[in-house]
C-alpha positions as a Python dict, from the first residue, in 0.01 Angstrom:
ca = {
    (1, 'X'): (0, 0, 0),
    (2, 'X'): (201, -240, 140),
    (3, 'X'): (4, -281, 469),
    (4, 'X'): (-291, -342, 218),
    (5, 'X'): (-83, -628, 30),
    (6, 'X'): (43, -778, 347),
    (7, 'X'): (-352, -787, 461),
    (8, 'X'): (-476, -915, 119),
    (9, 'X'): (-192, -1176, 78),
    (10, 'X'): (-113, -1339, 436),
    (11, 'X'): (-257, -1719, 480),
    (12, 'X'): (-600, -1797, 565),
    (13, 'X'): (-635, -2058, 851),
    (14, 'X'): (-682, -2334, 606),
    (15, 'X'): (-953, -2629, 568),
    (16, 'X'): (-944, -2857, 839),
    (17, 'X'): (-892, -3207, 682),
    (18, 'X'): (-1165, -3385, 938),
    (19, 'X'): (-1416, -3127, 773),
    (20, 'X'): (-1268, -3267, 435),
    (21, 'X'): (-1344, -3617, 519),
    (22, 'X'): (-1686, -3752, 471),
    (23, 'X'): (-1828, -3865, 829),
    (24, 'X'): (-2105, -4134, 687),
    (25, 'X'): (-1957, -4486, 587),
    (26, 'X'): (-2034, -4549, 276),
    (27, 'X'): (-1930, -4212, 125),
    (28, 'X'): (-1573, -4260, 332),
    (29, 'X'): (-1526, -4629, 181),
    (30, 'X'): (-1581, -4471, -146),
    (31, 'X'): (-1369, -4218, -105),
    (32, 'X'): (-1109, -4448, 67),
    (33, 'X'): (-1152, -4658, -217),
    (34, 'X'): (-1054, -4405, -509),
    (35, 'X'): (-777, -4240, -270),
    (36, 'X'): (-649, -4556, -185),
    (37, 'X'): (-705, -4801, -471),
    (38, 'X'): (-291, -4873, -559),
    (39, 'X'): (-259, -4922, -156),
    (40, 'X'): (-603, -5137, -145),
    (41, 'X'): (-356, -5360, -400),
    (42, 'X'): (-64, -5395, -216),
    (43, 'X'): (-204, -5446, 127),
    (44, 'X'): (-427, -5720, -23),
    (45, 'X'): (-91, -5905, -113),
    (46, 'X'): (44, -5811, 202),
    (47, 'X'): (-269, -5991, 385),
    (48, 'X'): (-271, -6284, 132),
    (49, 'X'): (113, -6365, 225),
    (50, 'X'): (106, -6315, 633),
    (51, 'X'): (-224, -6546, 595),
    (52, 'X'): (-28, -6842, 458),
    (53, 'X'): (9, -7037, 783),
    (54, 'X'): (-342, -6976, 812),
    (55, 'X'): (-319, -6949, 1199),
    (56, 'X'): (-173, -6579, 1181),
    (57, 'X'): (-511, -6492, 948),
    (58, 'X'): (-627, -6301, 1248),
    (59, 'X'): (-305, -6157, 1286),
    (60, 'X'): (-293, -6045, 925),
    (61, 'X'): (-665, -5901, 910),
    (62, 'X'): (-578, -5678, 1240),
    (63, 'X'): (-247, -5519, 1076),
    (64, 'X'): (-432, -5483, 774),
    (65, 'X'): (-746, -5309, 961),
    (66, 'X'): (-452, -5080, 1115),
    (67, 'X'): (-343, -5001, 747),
    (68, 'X'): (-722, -4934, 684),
    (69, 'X'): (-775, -4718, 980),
    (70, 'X'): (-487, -4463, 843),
    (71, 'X'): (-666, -4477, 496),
    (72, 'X'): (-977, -4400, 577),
    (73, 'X'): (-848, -4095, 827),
    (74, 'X'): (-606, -3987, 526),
    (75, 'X'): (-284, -4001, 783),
    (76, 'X'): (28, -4085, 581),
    (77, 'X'): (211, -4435, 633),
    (78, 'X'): (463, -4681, 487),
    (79, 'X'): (293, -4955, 405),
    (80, 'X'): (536, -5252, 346),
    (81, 'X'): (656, -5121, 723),
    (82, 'X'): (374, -5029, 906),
    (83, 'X'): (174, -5392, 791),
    (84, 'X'): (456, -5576, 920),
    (85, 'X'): (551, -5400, 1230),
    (86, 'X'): (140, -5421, 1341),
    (87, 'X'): (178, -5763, 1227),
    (88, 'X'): (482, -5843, 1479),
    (89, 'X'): (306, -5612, 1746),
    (90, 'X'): (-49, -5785, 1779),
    (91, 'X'): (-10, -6155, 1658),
    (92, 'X'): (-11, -6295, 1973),
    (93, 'X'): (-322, -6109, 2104),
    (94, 'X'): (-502, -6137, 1766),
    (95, 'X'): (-457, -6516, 1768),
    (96, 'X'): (-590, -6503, 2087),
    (97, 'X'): (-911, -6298, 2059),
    (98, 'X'): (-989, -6525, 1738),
    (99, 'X'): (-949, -6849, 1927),
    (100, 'X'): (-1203, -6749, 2184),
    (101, 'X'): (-1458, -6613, 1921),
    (102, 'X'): (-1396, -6940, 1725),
    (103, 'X'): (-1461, -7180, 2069),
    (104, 'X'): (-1761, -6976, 2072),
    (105, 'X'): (-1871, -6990, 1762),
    (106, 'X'): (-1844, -7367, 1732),
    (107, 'X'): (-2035, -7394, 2010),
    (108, 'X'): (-2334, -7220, 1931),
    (109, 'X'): (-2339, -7268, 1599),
    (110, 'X'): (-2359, -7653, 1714),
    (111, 'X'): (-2666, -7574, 1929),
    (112, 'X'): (-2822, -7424, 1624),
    (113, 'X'): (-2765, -7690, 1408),
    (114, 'X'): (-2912, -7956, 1702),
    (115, 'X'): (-3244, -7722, 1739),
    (116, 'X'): (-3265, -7706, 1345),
    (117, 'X'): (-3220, -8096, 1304),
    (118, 'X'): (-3587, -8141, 1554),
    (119, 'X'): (-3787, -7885, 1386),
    (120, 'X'): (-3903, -8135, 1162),
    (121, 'X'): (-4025, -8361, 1485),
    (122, 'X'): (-4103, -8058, 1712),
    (123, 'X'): (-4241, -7777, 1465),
    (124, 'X'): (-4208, -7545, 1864),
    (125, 'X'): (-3818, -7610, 1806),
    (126, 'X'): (-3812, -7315, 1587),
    (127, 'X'): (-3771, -7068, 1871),
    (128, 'X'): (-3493, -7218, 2062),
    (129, 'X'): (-3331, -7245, 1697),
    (130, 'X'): (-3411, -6890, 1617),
    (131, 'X'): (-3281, -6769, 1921),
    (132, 'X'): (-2917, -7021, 1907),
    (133, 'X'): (-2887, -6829, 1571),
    (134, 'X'): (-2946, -6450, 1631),
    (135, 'X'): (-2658, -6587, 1995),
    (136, 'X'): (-2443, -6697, 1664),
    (137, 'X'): (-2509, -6415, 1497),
    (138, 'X'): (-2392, -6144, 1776),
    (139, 'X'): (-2085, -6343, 1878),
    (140, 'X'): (-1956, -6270, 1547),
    (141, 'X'): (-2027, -5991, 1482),
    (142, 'X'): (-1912, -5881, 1921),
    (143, 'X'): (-1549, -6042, 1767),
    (144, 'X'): (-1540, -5934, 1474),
    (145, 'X'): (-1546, -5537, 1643),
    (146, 'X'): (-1300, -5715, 1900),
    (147, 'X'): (-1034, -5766, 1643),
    (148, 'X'): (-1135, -5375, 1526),
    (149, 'X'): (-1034, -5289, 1873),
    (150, 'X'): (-731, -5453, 1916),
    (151, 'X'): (-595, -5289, 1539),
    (152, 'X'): (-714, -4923, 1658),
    (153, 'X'): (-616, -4972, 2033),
    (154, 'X'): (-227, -4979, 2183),
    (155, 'X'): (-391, -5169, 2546),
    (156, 'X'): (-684, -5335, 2410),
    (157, 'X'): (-671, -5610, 2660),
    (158, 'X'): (-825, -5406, 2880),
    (159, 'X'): (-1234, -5488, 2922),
    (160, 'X'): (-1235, -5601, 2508),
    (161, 'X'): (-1462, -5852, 2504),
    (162, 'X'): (-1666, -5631, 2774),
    (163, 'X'): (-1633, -5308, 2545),
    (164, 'X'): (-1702, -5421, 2156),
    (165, 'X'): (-2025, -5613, 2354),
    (166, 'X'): (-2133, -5325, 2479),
    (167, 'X'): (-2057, -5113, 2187),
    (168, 'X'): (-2226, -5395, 1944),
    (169, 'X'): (-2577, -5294, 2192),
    (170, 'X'): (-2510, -4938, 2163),
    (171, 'X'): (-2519, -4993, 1798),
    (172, 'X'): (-2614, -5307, 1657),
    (173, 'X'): (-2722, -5164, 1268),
    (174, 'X'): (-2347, -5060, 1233),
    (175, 'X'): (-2238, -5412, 1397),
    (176, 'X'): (-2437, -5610, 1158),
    (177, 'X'): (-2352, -5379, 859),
    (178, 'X'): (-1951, -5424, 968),
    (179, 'X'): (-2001, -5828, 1020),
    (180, 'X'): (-2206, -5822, 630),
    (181, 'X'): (-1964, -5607, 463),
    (182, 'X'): (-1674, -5823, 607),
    (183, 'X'): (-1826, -6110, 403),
    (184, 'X'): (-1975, -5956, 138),
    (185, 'X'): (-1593, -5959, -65),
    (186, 'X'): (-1558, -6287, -33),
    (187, 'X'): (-1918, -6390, -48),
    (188, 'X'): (-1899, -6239, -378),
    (189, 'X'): (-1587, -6444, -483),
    (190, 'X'): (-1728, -6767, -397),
    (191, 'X'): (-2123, -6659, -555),
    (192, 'X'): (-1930, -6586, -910),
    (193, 'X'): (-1610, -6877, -875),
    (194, 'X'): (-1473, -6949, -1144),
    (195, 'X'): (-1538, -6586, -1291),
    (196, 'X'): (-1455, -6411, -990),
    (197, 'X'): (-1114, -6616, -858),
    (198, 'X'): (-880, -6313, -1010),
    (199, 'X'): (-1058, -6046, -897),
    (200, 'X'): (-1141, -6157, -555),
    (201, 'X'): (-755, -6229, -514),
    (202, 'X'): (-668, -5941, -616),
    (203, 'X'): (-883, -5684, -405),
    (204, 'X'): (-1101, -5916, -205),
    (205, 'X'): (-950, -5914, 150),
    (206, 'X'): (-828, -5545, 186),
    (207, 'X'): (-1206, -5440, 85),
    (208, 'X'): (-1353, -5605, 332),
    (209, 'X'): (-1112, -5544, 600),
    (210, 'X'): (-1141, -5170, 452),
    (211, 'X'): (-1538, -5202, 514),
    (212, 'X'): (-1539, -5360, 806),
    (213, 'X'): (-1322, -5114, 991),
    (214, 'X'): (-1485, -4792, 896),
    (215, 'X'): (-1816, -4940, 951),
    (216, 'X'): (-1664, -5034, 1344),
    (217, 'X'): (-1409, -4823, 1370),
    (218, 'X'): (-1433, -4650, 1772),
    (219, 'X'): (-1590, -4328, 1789),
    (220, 'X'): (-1251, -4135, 1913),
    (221, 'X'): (-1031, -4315, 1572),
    (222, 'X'): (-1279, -4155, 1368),
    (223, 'X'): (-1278, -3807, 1559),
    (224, 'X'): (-877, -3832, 1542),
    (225, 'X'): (-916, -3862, 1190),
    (226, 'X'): (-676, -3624, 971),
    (227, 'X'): (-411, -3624, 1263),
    (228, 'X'): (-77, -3792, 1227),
    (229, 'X'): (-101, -4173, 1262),
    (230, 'X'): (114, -4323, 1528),
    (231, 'X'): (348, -4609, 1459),
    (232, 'X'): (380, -4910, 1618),
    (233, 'X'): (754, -4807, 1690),
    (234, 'X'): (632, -4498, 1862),
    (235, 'X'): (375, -4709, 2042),
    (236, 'X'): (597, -4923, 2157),
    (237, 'X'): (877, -4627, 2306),
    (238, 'X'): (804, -4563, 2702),
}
């Protein structure tokens, strides 16, 4: 009898939690999203204050992203010290990946607005314009996976620009979906201002970083998914 209890009572080998995730997007987010809404809160704040000098923005989306990347996987954190110590580990590469994609931005956003300007005169400037936009259009969205890269990456330097390009081709439905869920929150917030002001201060930037990173997140974060997150203190040990 005994044997028979032993047999009937010993442990089973569990649930896997990667099997307990959902592997789509938009069933993760909303998962995420009901796991994670008292975080969502406080890492909103957290983004809102490292964004004050407005040039560590980039900074403060990529720690945030980093914060998002352990929600969606379901890996347990601190969050006061895991946003600042991702904060203090990628500012100056963060501020540097969003200075390049703004230089290019500027610029061909400028050639789009110079072809749009002689449509009027030259109906055939359409296509030139058409094409200067969808060039606009795939820089941001090529940076916006860059900054991705660098918040689920320890040496992201490495081929970056070279690697979210070629993973924007490989996929360019989950690229634009990442870039238009990145400013969907505060798309929103200006569509509804004054109505939406409170709200969109309150959750606005930690949902989009939140959508934006599952949507782009690289293909081995989300197999890793359900495994214990690694610090920036640990990364940062030899």
């Amino acid at each position: 009898m005994q044997a028979l209890s032993r047999l009937w009572t010993r442990e089973g080998p569990g649930v896997s939690r990667d099997d307990m995730l959902p592997s789509r997007c938009l069933p993760l987010f909303g998962a995420t999203v009901r796991r994670e809404a008292g975080e969502l809160l406080t890492l909103n704040l957290l983004m809102l204050l490292a964004s004050l000098p407005l040039i560590t923005a980039p900074a403060a989306f990529v720690a945030g992203a980093r914060i998002s990347l352990d929600m969606a996987a379901d890996r347990p954190r601190y969050l006061w010290r895991d946003f600042w110590r991702g904060f203090g580990a990628v500012v100056l590469r963060a501020t540097g990946v969003a200075l390049l994609l703004m230089l290019a931005l500027l610029a061909a956003g400028w050639s789009t607005w110079i072809w749009a300007q002689m449509i009027a005169a030259r109906p055939l400037a359409a296509a030139p314009a058409s094409v200067s936009a969808c060039v606009t259009l795939a820089i941001a969205a090529v940076g916006l996976r860059a900054l991705i890269l660098v918040a689920a990456e320890r040496n992201a330097r490495l081929g970056l620009w070279r690697r979210a390009a070629l993973a924007s081709l490989a996929a360019p439905g989950r690229s634009l979906a990442g870039l238009a869920a990145f400013a969907a929150a505060p798309g929103l917030t200006l569509l509804f201002y004054p109505l939406s002001v409170l709200p969109g201060l309150i959750m606005t930037f930690s949902l989009g970083t939140l959508a934006a990173t599952i949507a782009l997140r690289p293909a081995d974060t989300a197999r890793r998914a359900g495994r214990p997150s690694q610090t920036v203190e640990e990364e940062t040990t030899p």
